[in-house]
N, CA, C and O atoms as a CHARMM CRD file, in Angstrom:
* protein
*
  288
    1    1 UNK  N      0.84800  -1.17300   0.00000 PROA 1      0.00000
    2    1 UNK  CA     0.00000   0.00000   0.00000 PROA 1      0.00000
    3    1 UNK  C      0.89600   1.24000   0.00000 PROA 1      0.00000
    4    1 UNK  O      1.78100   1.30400   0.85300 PROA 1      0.00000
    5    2 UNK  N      0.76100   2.10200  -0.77200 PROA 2      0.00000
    6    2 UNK  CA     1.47100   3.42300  -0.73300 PROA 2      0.00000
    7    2 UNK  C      0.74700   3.93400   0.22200 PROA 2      0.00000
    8    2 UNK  O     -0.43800   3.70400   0.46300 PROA 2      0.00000
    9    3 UNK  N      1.79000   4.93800   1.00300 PROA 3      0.00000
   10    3 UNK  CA     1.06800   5.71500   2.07100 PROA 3      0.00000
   11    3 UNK  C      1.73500   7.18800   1.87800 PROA 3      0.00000
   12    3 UNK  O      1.94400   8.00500   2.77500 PROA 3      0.00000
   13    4 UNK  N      1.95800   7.30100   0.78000 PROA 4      0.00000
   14    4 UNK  CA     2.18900   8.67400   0.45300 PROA 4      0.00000
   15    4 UNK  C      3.87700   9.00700   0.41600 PROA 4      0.00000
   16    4 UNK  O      4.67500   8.28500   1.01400 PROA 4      0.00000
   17    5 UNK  N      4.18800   9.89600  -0.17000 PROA 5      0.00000
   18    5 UNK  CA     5.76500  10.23800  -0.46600 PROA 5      0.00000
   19    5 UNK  C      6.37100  10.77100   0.66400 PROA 5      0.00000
   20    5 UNK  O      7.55600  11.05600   0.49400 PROA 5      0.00000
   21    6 UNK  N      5.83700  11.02900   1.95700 PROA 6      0.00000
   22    6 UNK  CA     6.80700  10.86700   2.85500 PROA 6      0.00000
   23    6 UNK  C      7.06300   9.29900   3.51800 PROA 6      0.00000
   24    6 UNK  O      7.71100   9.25500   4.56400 PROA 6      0.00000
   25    7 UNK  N      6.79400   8.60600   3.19700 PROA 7      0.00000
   26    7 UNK  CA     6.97300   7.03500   3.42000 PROA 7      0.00000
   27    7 UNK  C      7.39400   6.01700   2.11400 PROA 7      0.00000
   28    7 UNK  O      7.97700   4.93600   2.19500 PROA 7      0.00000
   29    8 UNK  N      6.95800   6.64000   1.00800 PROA 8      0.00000
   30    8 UNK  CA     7.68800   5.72700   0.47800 PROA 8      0.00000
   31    8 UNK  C      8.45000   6.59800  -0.78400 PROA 8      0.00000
   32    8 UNK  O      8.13500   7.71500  -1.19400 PROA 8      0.00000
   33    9 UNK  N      9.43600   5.81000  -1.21000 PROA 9      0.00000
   34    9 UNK  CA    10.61500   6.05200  -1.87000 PROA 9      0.00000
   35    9 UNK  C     10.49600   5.36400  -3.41000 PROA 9      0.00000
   36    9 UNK  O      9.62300   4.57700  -3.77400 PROA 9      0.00000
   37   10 UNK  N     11.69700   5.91900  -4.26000 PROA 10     0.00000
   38   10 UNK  CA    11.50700   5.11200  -5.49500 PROA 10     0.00000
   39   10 UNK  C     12.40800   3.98800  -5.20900 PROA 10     0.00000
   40   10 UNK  O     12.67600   3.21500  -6.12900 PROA 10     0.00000
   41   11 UNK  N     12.93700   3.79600  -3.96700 PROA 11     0.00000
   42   11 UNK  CA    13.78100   2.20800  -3.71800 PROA 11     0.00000
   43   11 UNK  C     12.55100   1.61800  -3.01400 PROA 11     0.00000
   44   11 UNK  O     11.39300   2.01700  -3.13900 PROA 11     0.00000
   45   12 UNK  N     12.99500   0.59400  -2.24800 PROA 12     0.00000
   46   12 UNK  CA    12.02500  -0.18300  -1.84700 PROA 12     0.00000
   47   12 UNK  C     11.76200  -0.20900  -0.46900 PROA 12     0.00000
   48   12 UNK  O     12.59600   0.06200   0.39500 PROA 12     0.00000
   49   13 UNK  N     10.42900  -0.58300  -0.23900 PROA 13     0.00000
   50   13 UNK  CA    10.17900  -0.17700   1.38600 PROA 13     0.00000
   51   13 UNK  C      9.19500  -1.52000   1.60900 PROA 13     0.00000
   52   13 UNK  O      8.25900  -1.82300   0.86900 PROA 13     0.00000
   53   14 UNK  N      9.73000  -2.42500   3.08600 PROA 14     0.00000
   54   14 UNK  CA     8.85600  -3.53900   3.13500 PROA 14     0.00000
   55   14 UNK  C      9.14700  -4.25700   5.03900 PROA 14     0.00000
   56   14 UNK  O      9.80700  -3.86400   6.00100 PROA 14     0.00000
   57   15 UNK  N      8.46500  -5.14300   4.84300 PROA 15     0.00000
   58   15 UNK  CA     8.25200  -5.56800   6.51400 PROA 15     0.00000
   59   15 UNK  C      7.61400  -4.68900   7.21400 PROA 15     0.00000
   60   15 UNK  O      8.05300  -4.60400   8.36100 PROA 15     0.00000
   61   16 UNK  N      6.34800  -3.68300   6.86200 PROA 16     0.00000
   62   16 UNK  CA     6.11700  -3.05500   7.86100 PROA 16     0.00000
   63   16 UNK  C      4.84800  -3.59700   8.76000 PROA 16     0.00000
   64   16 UNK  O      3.87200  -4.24700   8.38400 PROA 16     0.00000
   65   17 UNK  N      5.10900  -3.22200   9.77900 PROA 17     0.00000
   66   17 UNK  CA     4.25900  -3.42200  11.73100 PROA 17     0.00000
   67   17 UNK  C      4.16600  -2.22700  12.41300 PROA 17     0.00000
   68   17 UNK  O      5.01100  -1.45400  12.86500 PROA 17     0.00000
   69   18 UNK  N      2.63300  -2.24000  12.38400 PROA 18     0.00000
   70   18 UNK  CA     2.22500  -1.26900  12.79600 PROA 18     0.00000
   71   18 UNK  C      2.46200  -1.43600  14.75700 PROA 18     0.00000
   72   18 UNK  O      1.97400  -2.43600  15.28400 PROA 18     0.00000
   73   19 UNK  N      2.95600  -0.75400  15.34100 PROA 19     0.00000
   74   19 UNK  CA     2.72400  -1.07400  16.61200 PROA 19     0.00000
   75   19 UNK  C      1.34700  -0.51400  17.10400 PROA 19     0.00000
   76   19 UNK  O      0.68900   0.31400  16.47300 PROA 19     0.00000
   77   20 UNK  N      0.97400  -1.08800  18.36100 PROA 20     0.00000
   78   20 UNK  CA    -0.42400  -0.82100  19.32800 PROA 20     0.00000
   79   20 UNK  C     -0.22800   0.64200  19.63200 PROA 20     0.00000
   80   20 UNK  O     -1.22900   1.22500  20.04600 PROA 20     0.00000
   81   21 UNK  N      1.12700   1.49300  19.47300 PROA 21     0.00000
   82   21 UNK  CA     0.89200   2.94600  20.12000 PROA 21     0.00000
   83   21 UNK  C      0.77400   3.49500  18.65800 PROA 21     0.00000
   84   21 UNK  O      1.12900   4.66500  18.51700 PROA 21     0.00000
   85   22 UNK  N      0.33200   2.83500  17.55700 PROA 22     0.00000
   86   22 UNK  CA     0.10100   3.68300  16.67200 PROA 22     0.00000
   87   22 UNK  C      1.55200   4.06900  15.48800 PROA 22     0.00000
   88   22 UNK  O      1.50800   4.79200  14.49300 PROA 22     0.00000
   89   23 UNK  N      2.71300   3.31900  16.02400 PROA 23     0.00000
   90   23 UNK  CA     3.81400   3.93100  15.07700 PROA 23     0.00000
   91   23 UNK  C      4.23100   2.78300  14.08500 PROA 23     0.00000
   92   23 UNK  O      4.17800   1.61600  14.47400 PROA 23     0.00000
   93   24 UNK  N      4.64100   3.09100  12.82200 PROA 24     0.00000
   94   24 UNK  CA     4.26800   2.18500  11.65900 PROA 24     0.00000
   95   24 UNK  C      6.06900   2.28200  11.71500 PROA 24     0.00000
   96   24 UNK  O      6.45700   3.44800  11.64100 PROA 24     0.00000
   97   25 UNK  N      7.27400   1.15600  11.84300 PROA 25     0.00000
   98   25 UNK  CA     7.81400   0.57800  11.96500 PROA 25     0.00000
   99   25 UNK  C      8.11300  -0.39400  10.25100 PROA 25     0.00000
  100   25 UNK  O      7.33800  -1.16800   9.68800 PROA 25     0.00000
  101   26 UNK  N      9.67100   0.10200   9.77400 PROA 26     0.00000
  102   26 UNK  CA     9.83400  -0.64800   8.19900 PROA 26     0.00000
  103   26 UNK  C     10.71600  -0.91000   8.15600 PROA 26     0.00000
  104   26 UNK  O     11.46600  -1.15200   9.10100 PROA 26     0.00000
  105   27 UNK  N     10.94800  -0.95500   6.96700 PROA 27     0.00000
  106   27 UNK  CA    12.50000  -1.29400   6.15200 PROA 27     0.00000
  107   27 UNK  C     12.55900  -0.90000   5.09100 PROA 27     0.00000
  108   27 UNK  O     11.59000  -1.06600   4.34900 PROA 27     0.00000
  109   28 UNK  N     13.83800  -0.16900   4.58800 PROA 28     0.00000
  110   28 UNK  CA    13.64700   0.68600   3.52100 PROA 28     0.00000
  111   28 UNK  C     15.15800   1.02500   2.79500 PROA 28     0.00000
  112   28 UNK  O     15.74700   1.90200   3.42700 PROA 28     0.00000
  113   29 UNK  N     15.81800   0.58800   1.76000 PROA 29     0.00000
  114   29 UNK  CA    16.83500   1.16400   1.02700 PROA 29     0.00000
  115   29 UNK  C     16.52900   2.19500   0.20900 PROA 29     0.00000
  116   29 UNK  O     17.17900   2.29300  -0.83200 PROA 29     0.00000
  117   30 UNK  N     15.37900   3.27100   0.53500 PROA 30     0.00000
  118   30 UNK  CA    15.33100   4.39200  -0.25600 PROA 30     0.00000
  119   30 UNK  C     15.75300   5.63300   0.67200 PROA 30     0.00000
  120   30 UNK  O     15.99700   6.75500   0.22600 PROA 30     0.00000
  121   31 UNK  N     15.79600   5.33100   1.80200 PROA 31     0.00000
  122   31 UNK  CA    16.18300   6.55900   2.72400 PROA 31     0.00000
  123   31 UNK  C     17.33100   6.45500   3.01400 PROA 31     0.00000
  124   31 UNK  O     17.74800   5.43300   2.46900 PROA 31     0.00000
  125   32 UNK  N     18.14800   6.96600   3.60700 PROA 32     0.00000
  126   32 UNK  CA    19.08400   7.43600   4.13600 PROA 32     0.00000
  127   32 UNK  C     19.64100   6.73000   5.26500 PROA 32     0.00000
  128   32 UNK  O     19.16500   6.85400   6.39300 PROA 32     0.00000
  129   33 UNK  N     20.69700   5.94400   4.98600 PROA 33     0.00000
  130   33 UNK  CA    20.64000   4.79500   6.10300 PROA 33     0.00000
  131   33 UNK  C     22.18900   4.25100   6.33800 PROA 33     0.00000
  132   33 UNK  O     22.95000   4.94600   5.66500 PROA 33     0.00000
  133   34 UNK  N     22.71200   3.49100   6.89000 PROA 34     0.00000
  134   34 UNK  CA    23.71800   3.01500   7.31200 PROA 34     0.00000
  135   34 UNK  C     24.31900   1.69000   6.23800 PROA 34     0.00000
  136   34 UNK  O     25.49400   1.34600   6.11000 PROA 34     0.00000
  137   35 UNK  N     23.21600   1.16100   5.61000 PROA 35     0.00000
  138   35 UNK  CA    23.42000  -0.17200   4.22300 PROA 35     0.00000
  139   35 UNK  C     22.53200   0.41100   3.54100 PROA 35     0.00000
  140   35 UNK  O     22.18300   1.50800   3.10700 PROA 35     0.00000
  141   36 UNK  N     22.07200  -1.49800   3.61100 PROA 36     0.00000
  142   36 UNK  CA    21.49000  -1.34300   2.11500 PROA 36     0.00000
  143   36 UNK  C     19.70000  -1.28900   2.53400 PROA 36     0.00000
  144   36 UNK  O     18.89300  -0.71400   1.80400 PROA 36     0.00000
  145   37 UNK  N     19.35600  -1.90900   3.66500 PROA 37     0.00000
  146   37 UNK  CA    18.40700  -1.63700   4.22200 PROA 37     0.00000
  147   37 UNK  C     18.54100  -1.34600   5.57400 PROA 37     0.00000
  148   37 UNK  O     18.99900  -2.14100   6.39600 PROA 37     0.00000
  149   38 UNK  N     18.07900  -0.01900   5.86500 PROA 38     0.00000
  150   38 UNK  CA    17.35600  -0.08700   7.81800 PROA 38     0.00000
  151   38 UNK  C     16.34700  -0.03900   8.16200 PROA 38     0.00000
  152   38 UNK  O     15.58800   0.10100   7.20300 PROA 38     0.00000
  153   39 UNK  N     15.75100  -0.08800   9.26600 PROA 39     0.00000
  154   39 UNK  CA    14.64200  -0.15600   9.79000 PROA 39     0.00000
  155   39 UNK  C     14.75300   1.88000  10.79900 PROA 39     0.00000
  156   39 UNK  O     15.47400   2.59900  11.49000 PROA 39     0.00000
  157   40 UNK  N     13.14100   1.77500   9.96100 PROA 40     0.00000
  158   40 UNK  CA    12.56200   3.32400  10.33800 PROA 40     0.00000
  159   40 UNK  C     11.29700   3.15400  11.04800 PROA 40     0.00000
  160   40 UNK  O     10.63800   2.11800  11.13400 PROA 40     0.00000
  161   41 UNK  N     11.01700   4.40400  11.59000 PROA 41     0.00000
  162   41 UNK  CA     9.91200   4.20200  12.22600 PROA 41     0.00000
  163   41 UNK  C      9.01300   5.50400  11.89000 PROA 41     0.00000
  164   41 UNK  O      9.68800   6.13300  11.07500 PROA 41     0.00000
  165   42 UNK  N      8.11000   6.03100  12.07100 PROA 42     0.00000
  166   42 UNK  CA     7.23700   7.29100  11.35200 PROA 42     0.00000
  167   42 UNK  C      6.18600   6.99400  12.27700 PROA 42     0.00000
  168   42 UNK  O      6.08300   5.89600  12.82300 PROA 42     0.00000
  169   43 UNK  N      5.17100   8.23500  12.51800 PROA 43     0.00000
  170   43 UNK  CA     3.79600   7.80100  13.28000 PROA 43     0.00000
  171   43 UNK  C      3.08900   9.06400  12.45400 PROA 43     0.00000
  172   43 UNK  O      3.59600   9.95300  11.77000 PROA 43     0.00000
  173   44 UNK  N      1.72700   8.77600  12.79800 PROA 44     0.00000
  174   44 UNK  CA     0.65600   9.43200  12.03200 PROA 44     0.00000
  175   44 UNK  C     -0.00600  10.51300  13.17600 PROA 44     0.00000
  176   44 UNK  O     -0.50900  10.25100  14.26800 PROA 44     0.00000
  177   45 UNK  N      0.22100  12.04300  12.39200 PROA 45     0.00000
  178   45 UNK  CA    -0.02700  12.86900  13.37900 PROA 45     0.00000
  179   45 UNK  C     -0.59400  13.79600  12.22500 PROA 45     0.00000
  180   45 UNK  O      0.02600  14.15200  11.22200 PROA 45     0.00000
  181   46 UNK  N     -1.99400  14.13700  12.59600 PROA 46     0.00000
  182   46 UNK  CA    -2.88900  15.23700  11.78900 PROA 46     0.00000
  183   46 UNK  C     -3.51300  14.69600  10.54400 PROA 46     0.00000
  184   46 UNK  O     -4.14500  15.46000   9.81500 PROA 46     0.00000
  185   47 UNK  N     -3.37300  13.36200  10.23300 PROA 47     0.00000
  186   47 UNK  CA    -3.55600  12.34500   9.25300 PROA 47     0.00000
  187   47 UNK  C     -2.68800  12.70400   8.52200 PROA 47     0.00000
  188   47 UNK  O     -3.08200  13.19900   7.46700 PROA 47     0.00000
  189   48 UNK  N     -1.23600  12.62500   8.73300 PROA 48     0.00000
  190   48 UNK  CA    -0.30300  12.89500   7.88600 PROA 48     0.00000
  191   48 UNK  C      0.60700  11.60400   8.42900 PROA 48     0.00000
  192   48 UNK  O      0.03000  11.07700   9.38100 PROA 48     0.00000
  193   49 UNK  N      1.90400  10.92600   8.08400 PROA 49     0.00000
  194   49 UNK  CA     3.16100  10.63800   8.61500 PROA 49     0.00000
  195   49 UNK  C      4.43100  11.33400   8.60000 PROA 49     0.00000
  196   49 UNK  O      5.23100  11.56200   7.69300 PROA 49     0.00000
  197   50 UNK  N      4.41900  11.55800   9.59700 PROA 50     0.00000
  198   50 UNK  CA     6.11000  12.00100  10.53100 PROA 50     0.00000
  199   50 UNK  C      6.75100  11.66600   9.26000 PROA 50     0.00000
  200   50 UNK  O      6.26000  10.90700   8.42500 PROA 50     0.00000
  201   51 UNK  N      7.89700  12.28200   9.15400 PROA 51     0.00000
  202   51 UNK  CA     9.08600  12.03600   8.42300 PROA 51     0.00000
  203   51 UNK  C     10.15000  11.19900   9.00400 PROA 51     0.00000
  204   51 UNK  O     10.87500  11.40700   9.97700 PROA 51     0.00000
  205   52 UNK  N     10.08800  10.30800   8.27500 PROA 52     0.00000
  206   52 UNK  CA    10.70700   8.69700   8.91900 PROA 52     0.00000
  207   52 UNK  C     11.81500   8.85700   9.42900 PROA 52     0.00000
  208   52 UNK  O     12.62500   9.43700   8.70600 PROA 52     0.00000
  209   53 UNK  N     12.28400   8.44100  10.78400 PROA 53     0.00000
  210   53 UNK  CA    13.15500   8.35500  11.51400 PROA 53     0.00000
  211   53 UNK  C     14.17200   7.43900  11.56100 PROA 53     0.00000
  212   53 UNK  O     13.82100   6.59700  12.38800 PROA 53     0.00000
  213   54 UNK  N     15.31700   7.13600  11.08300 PROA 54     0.00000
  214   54 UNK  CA    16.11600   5.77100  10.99100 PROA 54     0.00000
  215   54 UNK  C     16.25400   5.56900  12.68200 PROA 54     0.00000
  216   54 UNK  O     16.48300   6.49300  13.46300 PROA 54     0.00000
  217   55 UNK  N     16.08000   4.29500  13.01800 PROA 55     0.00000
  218   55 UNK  CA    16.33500   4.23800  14.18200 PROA 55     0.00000
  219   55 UNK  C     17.55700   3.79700  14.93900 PROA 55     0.00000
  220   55 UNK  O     17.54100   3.52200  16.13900 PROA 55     0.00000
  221   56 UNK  N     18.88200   3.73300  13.97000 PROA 56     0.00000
  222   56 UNK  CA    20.55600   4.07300  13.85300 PROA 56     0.00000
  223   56 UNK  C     21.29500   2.80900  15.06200 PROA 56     0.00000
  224   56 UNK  O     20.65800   2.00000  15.73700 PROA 56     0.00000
  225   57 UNK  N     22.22800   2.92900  15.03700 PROA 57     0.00000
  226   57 UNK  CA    22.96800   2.11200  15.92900 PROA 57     0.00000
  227   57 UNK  C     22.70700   1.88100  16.68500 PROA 57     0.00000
  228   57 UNK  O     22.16300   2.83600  17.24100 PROA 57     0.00000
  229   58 UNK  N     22.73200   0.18900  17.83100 PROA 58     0.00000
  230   58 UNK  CA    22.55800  -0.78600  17.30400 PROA 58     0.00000
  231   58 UNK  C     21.61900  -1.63300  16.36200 PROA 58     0.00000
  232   58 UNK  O     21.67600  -2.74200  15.83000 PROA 58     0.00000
  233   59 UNK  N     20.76500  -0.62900  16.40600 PROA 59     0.00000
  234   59 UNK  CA    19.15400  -1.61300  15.75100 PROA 59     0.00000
  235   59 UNK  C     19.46300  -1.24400  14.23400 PROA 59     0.00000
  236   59 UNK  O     18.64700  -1.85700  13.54600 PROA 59     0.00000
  237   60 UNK  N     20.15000  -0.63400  13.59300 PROA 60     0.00000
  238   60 UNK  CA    20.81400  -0.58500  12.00000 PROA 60     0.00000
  239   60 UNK  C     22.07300  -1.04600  11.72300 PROA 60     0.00000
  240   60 UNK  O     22.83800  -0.13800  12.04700 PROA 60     0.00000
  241   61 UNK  N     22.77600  -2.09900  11.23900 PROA 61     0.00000
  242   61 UNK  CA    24.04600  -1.52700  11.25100 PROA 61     0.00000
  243   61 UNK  C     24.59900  -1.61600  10.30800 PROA 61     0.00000
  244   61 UNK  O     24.01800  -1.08200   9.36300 PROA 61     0.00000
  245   62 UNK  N     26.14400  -2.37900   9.93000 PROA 62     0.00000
  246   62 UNK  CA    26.31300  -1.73800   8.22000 PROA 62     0.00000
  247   62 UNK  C     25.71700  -3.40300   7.52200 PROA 62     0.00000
  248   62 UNK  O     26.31900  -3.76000   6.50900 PROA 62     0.00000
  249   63 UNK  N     24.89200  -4.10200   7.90800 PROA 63     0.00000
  250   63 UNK  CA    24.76100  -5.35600   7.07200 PROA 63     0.00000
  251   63 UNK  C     22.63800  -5.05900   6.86200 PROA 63     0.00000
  252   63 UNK  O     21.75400  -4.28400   7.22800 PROA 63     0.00000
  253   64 UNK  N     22.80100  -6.05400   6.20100 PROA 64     0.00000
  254   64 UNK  CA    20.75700  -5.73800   5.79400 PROA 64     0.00000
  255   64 UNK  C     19.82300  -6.70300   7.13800 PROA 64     0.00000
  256   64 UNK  O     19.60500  -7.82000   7.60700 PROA 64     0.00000
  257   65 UNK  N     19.48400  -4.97100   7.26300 PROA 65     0.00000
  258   65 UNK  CA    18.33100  -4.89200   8.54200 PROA 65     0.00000
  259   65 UNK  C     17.01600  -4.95700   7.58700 PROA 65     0.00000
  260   65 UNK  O     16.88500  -4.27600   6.57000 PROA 65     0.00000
  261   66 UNK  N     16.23100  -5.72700   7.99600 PROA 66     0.00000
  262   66 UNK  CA    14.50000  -5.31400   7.56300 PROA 66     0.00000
  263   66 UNK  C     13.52200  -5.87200   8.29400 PROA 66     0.00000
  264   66 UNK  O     12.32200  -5.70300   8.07600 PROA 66     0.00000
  265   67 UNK  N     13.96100  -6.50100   9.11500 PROA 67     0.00000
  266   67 UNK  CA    12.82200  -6.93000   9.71200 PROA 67     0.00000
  267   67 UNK  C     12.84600  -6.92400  11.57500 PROA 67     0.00000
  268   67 UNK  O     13.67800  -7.36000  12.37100 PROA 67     0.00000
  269   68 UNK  N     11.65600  -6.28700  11.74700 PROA 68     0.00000
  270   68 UNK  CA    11.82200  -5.62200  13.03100 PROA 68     0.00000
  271   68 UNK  C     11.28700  -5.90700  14.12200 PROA 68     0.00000
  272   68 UNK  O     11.75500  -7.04500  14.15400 PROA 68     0.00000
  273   69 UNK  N     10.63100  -5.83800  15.16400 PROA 69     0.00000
  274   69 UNK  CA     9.46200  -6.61700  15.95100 PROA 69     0.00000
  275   69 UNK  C      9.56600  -5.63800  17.14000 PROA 69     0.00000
  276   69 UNK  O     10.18500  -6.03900  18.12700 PROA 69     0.00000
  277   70 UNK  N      9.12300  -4.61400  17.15600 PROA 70     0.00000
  278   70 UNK  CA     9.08800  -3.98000  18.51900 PROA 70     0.00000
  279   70 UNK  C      8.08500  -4.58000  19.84600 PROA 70     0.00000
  280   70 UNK  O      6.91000  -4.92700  19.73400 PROA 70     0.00000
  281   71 UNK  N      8.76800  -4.58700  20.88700 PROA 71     0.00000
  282   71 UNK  CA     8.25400  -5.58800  22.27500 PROA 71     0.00000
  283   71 UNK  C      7.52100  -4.33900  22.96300 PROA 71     0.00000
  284   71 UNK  O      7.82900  -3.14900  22.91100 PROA 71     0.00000
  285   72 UNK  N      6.36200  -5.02600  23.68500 PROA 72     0.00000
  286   72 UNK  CA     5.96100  -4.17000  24.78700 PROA 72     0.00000
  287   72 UNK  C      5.03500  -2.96000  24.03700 PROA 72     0.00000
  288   72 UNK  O      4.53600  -2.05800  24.71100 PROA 72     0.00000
C-alpha cells in the first residue's frame, strides 16, 4: 500500500508493523541509512506521517536490517 511520499521512496520499502501505540515501523533502502536496508519508524499525526526516523545504531548496522518486531 502506498502511504504517500513521505513514506515511500523510489527504492524499496517492506516488513512493515504497525505497533499498538500507533507507530508504523519498516525497512527501507530508499532513505538514508547506514546499508542497504534499515529499519525506520514514522507515526501518524494530523492524518499525515512524521518524516521517517532511521532508528541508527545498534538496531541498523552496516549489514541488511529489515525486519523488526518492537516488544511491549
Amino acid at each position: 500500500m502506498n502511504l504517500g511520499p513521505e513514506i515511500n521512496t523510489p527504492g524499496n520499502e517492506d516488513a512493515t508493523i504497525m505497533h499498538q501505540d500507533g507507530t508504523l515501523y519498516f525497512g527501507s533502502d530508499g532513505l538514508p541509512g547506514l546499508c542497504d536496508f534499515d529499519i525506520f519508524k514514522s507515526e501518524l499525526k494530523d492524518e499525515k506521517w512524521t518524516r521517517p526516523q532511521n532508528l541508527g545504531y545498534p538496531i541498523n548496522t552496516p549489514k541488511f536490517e529489515n525486519y523488526f518486531f518492537p516488544f511491549a
